[in-house]
N, C-alpha and C positions, 0 to 999 in steps of 0.2 A: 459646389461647382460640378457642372458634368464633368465628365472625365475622357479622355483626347485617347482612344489607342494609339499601340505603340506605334512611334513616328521617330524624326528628327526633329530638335529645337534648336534654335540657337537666344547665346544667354549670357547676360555678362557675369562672371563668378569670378570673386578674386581682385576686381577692376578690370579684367581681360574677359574678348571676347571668346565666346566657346559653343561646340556643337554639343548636343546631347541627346542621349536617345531615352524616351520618353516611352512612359508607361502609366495612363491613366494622369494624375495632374502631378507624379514623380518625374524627375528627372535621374536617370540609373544610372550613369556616367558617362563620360567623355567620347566624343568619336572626333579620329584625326582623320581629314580625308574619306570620311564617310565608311572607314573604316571601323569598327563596333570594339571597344574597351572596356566592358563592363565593371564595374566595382560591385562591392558585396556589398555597400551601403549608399543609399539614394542621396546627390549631392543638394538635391534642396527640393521643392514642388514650385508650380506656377506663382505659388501666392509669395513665396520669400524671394524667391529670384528674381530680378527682370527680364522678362521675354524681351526679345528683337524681334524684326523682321526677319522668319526664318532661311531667305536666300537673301542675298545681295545683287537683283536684275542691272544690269545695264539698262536694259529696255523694259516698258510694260505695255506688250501690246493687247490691247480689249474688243473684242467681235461685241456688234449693234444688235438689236432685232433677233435675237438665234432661237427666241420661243416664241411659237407660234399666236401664242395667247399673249403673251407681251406686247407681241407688233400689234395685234387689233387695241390693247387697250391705249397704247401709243397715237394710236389713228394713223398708223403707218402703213404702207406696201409690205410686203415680205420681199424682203432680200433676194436677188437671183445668186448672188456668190457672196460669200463671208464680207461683211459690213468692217473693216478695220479703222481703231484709233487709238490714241496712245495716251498714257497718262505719265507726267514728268516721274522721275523717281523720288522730287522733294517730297511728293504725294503720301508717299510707302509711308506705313507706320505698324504696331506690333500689335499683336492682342493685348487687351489691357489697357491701349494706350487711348488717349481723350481725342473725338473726330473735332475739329472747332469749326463752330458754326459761322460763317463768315456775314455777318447780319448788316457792315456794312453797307455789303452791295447786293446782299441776297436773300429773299425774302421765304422761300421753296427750296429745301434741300432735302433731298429723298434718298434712302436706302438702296442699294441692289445687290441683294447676295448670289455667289457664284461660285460655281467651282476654275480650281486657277491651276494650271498646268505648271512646273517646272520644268525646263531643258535640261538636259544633261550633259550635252556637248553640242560645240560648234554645227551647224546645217545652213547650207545654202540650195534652196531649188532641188526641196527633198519631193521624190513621187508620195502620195498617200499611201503606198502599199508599204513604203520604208517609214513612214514617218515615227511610227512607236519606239522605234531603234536608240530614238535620239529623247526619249522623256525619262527626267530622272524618279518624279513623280507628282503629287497632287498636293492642293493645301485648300485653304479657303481664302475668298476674299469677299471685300466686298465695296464695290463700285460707287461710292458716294456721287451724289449729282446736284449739282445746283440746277433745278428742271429752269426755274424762271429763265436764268441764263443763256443754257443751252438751248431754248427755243428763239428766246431772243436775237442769240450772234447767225443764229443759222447754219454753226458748226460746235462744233463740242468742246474746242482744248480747253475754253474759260471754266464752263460748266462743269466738267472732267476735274482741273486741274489745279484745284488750291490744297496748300498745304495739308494733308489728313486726311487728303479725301479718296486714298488708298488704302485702307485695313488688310493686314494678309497676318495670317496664320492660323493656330499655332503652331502648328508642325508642317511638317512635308512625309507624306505616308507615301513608299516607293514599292510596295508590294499589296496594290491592287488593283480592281479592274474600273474602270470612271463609264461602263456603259450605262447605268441603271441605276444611280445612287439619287437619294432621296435627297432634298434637299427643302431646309426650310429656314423662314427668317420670323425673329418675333421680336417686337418692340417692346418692354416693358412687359415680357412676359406674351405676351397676345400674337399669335399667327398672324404672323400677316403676306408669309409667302409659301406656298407648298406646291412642289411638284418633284420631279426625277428628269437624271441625265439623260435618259431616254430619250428626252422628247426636246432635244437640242435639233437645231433645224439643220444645221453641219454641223459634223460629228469631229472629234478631234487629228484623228489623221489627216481631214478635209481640212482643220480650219492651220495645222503647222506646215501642209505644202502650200497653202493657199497662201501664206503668211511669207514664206522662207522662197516663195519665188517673187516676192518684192525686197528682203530685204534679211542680211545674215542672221540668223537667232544665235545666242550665245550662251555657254554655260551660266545655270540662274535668271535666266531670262525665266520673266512667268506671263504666260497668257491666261485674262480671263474672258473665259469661253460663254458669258451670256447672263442676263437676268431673266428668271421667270414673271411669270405677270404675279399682280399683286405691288408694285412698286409705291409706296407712298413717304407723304411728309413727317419730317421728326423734327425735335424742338429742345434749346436746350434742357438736360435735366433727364432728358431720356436714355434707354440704354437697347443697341440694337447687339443682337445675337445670331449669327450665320452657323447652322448645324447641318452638315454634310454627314452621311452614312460612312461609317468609314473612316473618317477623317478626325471629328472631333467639333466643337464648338468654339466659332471665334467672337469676342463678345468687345466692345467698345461703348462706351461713355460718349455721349455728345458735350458738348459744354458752351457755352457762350464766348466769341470773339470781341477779344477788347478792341 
């Protein structure tokens, strides 16, 4: 397994849930309140403990269109102001945890790795010159899409919004910078998305005033701020990996929907 620098996790240990601070795929002890508790021996790694969903959002709000290369491969316009939609919170699920492929109703479900903002307290109709005030920090996600659908309804929430089809984690890294980080997605081992935060079409201050003057963000709310191009189809049996600089690698399992 790659190995996640130091972050926050959350984890169940014991039967109870718990924060912990992370080092490489260790888990080094307990934080209350995001406050740091170290122990002198690691309470367990990724592979014996269960990961969770490193925050618990209320909301999960996700910007369209925000790489420029994405929208042409889309056959899209570029955006004049941040693209907003939401994905339910049944969605959320953890590193490790299985995407299901909803085959049912859906024949095209595709990847979209992203870098995903944490809030860290309350904001309503923040200016972008405050807005960094209010982030607790970064993680990864990554935007599952059923394309066939989402073209079909000629909006997004179906397409967006089945069970699993929100990955976020592992951690939440809260002392770095999200202008320029690299970021790449690979299916079964094989690139299939590369580029850097850079080259977001609005940039994060842009996209939480733009956000937070339609509507309150809340402690653990996480936004994700874009896919780059490169988006394609996966099938069950495959295994998709979202690796941000910085952050750590978040890896899921697709599986087949009974």
């Amino acid at each position: 397994m790659n190995p996640a620098p130091r972050g926050i996790a959350r984890f169940l240990w014991h039967n109870e849930m718990h924060y912990g601070v992370v080092e490489g795929d260790r888990i080094l002890g307990l934080v209350e309140d995001y406050d740091v508790d170290l122990t002198n021996h690691p309470i367990g790694t990724f592979d014996t403990l269960r990961l969770l969903p490193p925050v618990e959002p209320r909301t999960i709000v996700c910007i369209g269109r925000n790489y420029r290369e994405h929208a042409a491969e889309m056959e899209a316009d570029l955006p004049t102001e941040p693209l907003i939609f939401l994905k339910p919170v049944t969605s959320l699920i953890a590193h490790g945890e299985a995407i299901v492929y909803p085959s049912w109703v859906s024949s095209t479900v595709h990847y979209e790795g992203e870098l995903a903002v944490v809030i860290g307290q309350t904001c309503y109709r923040v200016p972008a010159s405050e807005a960094m005030r209010y982030v607790r920090g970064y993680t990864i996600a990554n935007d599952v899409t059923a394309r066939d659908l989402q073209r079909k309804d000629g909006q997004w929430t179906r397409g967006k919004g089945f069970n699993t089809f929100c990955p976020v984690g592992p951690v939440v890294v809260e002392d770095l910078d999200p202008a320029d980080l690299a970021i790449t997605t690979r299916v079964n081992g094989a690139v299939r998305q590369q580029s850097r935060t850079s080259q977001l079409i609005f940039d994060i201050p842009r996209l939480i005033s733009h956000i937070s003057a339609v509507m309150t963000l809340q402690e653990d709310d996480i936004i994700l701020t874009g896919t780059p191009a490169g988006v394609g189809p996966v099938q069950p049996g495959d295994v998709i990996e979202v690796e941000i600089e910085g952050i750590g690698v978040l890896r899921n399992p697709v599986v087949a929907g009974e």
